[in-house]
N, C-alpha and C positions, 0 to 999 in steps of 0.2 A: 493524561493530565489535562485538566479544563484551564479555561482562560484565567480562573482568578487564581488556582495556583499557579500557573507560570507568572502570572505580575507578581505575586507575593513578595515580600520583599525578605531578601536574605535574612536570619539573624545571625549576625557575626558571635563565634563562641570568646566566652570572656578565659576561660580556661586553658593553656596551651603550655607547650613544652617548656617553652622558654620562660612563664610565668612560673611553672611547677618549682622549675630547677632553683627560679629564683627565691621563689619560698623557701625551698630546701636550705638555701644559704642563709636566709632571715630567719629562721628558723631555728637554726644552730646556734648563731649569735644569738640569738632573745635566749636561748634554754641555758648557753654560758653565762649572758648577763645576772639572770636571775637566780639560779644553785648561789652564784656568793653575793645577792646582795642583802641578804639579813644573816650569813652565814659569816663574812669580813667584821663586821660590829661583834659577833660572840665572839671573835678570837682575838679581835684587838683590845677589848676587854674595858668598863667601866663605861661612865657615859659620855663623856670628853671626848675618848679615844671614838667610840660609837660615832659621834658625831661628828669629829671631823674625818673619818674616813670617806660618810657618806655626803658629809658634803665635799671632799675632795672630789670625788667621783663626780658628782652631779656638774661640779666647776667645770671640770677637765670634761665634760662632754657639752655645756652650754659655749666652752671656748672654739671646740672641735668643729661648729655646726655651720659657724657663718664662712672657718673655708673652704670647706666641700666643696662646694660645687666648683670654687677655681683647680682644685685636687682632679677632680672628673675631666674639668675642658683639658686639663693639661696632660694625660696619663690615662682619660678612656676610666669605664666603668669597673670593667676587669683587674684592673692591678687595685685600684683606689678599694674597692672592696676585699681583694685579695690583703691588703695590708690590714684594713678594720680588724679582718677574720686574727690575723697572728695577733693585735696587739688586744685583743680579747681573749686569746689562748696562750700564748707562751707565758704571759707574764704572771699567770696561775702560779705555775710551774714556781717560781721561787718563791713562795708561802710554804715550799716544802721546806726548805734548806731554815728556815727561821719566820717568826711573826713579830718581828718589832715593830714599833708604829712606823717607823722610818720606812721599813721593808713594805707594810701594809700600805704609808700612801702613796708611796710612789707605784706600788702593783693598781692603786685603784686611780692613779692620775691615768697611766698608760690606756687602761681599759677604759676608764669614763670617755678617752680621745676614740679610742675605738667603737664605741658603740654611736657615739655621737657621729661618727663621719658614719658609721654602716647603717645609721638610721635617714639619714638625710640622700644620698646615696643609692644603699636600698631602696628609697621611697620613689624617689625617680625614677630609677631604671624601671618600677615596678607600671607608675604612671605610662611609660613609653610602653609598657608592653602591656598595656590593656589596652582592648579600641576606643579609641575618643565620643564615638555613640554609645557606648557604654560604661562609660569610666566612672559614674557615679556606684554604680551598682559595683564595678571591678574592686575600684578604693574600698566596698563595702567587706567584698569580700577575703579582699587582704587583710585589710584590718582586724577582721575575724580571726584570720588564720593568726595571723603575728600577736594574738591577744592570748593565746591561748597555751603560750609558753609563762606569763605571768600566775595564770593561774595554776599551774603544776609545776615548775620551776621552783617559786619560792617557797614551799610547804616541804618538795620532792630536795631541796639543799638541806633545809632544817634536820629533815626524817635520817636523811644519810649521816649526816655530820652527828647526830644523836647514837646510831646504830648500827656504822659503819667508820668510823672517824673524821675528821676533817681531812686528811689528805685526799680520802675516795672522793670530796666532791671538788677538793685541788684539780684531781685527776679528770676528773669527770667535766669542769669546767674550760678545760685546755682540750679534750678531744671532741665534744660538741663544735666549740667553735672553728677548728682546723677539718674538721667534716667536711665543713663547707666549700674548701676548696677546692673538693672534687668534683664538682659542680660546674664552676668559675670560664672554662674553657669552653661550652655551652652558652653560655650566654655574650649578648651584643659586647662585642670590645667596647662601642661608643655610641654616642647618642648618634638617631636616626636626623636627625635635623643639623644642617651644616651651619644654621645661622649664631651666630656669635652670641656667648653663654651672659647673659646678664649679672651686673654684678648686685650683691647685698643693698650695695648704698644706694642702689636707683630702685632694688625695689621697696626698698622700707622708703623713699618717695613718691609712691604710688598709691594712693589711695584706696585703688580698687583692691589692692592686695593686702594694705594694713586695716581697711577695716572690717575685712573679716576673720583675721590674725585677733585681733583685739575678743572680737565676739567670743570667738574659740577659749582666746586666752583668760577672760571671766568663768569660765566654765573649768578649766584646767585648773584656775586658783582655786577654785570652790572643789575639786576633786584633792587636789594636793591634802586640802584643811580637813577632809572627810577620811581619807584613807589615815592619816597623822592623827587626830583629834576625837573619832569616834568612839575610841575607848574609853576617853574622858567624861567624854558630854553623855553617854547613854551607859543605863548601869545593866549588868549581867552581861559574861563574855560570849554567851548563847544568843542574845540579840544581836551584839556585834557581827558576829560572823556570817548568822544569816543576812544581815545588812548589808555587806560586805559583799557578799555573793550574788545577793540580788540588784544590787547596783550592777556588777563586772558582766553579769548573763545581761538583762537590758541592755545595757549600754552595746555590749557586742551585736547585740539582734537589732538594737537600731538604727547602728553606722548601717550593715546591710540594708535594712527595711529602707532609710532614708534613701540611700544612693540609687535605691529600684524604681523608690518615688519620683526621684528628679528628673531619672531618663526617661520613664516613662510621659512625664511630663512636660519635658525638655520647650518644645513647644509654646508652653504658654507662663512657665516662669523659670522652671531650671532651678538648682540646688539652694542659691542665694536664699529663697522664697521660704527656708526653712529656716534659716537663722533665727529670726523671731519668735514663730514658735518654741524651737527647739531649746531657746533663754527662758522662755516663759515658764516653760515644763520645768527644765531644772532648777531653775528660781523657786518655782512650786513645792520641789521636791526639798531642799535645803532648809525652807521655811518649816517642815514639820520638826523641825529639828528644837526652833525656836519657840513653838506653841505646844508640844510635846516631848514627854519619855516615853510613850507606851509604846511596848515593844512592838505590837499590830503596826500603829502609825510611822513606828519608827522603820520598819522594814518598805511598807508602803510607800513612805519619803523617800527611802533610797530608791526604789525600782522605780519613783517618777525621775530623780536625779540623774541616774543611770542614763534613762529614757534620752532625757532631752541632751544628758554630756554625749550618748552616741548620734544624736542627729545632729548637735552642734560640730562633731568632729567630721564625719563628713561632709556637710555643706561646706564648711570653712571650705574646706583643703579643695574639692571638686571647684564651688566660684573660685579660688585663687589661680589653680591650675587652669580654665578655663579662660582666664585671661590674657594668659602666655601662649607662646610657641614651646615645641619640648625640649628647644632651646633654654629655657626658661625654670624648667620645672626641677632643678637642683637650687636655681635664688627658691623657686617660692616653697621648696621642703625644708629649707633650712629656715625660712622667715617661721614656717609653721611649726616647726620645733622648735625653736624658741619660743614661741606662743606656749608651746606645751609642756616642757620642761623649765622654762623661768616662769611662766605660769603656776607650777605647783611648788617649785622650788620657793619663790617668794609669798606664794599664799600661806604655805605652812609657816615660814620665818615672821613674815607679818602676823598672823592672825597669834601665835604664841605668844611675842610682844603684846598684844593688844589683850589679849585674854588674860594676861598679867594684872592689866589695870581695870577692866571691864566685868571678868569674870566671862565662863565660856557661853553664855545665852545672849549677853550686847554684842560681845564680838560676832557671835553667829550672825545675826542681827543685820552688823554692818557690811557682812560679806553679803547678804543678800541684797542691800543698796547696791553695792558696785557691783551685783550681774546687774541688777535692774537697769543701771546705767550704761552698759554696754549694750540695750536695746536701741540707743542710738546709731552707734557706727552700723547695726545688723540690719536699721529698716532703712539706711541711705545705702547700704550695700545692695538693700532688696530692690530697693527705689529705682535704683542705678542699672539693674539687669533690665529688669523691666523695660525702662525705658528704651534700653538697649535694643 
């Protein structure tokens, strides 16, 4: 061994038991979330019922997210996740016995509280177990992985419920998520940090933390309007879906790409440094939407939108987490799902009102003012590290 490998400096592995197992469990939970969540709307039938199911759901998990992390300081990782897993899976179980709207929202309150706590939850414990010199690229890679139930989930519920019934993906959405708990014993009972769990309300007082919540959160509204509205605004359903597809592949390869970026970088500006960019891009990409139909450009718009929602998403989450202790890192998963769940929740409810009176090309339009505008808080966010 020569002198410069022995300096060499270690690389710590981002990949480990404990991260696996915990995939394993995020993993179940996303593949139960998504089997019923376009499969619940065809069986509670019309558009009414369609609609308030899912937004029962979305409710009951943006309510779930701000007390997580008091669920975690008080009960450790293990049980708090242990509970998401049942209240994602058992409550399948009685769509068997009947589908009244009654029975449907309350099966999708239970669940919307369950994913919302195994999202905010999950996201931490996942944060604690990646190493902090690599944690951009770690988030990169999780995100990866927990994206990847969306895209075969919701096509793989439809496919069953068409050609095997809807009970099989009843069934099917109850033993995904109760998988996971044999996992659960394996990983950390409780956060590695003794210091005292910060609560919601001091961090949404923090600066450093809401204004890259915000950045994120222009980009989340502008996905909500795209996955909802696409259909609308671009004609043939053969563009669509390649749009669609091409957006969800980019944006997965960017969250990685970016988080490899930051570390690698770490030095001389760290994840923050992308924020701007990463608005620009998808600002970019959103726009072709409002100067074109053609399907070329149309597809090319998303796979820039893509682009810049997966760098927006992890810069965000990386600067916020970078702020804290890991004491910390359940306020700012829950600050950041908010960002991203009331992010696409109110972009679609907004931009539909708005495209009411506007028609769907002004609305388009206006949603790309407001990314534009959240280049603010992204270059005082960027400013900020910097300086740092």
């Amino acid at each position: 061994m020569n002198a410069a490998t022995a300096t060499a400096p270690v690389r710590v592995p981002i990949v480990t038991r404990p991260l696996v197992l915990m995939l394993v469990a995020e993993l179940g939970a996303l593949t139960s979330f998504y089997l019923l969540l376009s499969v619940v709307p065809m069986v509670v039938g019309g558009v009414a019922g369609a609609g308030a199911a899912t937004a029962t759901l979305m409710l009951a998990t943006v309510a779930a997210e701000p007390v997580t992390p008091r669920l975690v300081a008080r009960f450790g990782y293990r049980a708090v996740i242990a509970g998401a897993l049942l209240l994602l899976g058992l409550p399948a179980l009685a769509l068997l016995a009947g589908t009244s709207t009654t029975t449907v929202l309350v099966v999708c309150a239970l669940r919307g509280v369950g994913f919302g706590v195994m999202m905010v939850a999950g996201g931490a414990l996942a944060a604690e177990l990646v190493p902090a010199g690599r944690r951009g690229e770690g988030l990169g890679l999780y995100g990866a992985a927990v994206g990847l139930p969306g895209v075969v989930g919701l096509p793989a519920g439809v496919w069953l419920a068409a050609h095997a019934g809807f009970a099989v993906v009843f069934v099917a959405a109850t033993l995904t998520a109760l998988a996971g708990l044999a996992v659960l014993r394996a990983l950390p009972a409780r956060s590695a940090d003794p210091g005292k769990p910060a609560g919601i309300a001091a961090g949404l007082r923090r600066g450093a933390l809401v204004r890259p919540a915000l950045a994120f959160g222009a980009t989340a509204m502008a996905a909500g309007i795209v996955v909802a509205f696409l259909p609308l605004a671009v004609t043939g359903s053969a563009t669509v879906t390649v749009a669609l597809l091409a957006q969800s592949v980019t944006a997965t390869a960017a969250r990685w790409l970016a988080g490899r970026h930051s570390d690698r970088h770490s030095d001389r500006h760290g994840p923050a440094a992308l924020l701007v960019p990463g608005l620009i891009v998808a600002t970019a990409g959103m726009l072709t939407l409002v100067v074109t139909t053609d399907p070329a450009a149309v597809v090319a718009g998303m796979a820039l939108f893509g682009t810049g929602f997966g760098i927006t998403q992890n810069a965000s989450l990386a600067t916020m987490l970078g702020q804290v202790s890991p004491a910390g890192f359940g306020m700012v998963n829950a600050i950041w799902s908010l960002a991203y769940d009331g992010g696409m929740g109110l972009g679609a409810a907004g931009f539909g009102a708005l495209a009411t009176w506007t028609g769907l090309t002004a609305a388009l339009a206006v949603t790309s003012l407001i990314m534009l505008a959240a280049l603010r808080p992204a270059r005082t966010a960027a400013r900020a590290r910097l300086g740092a």
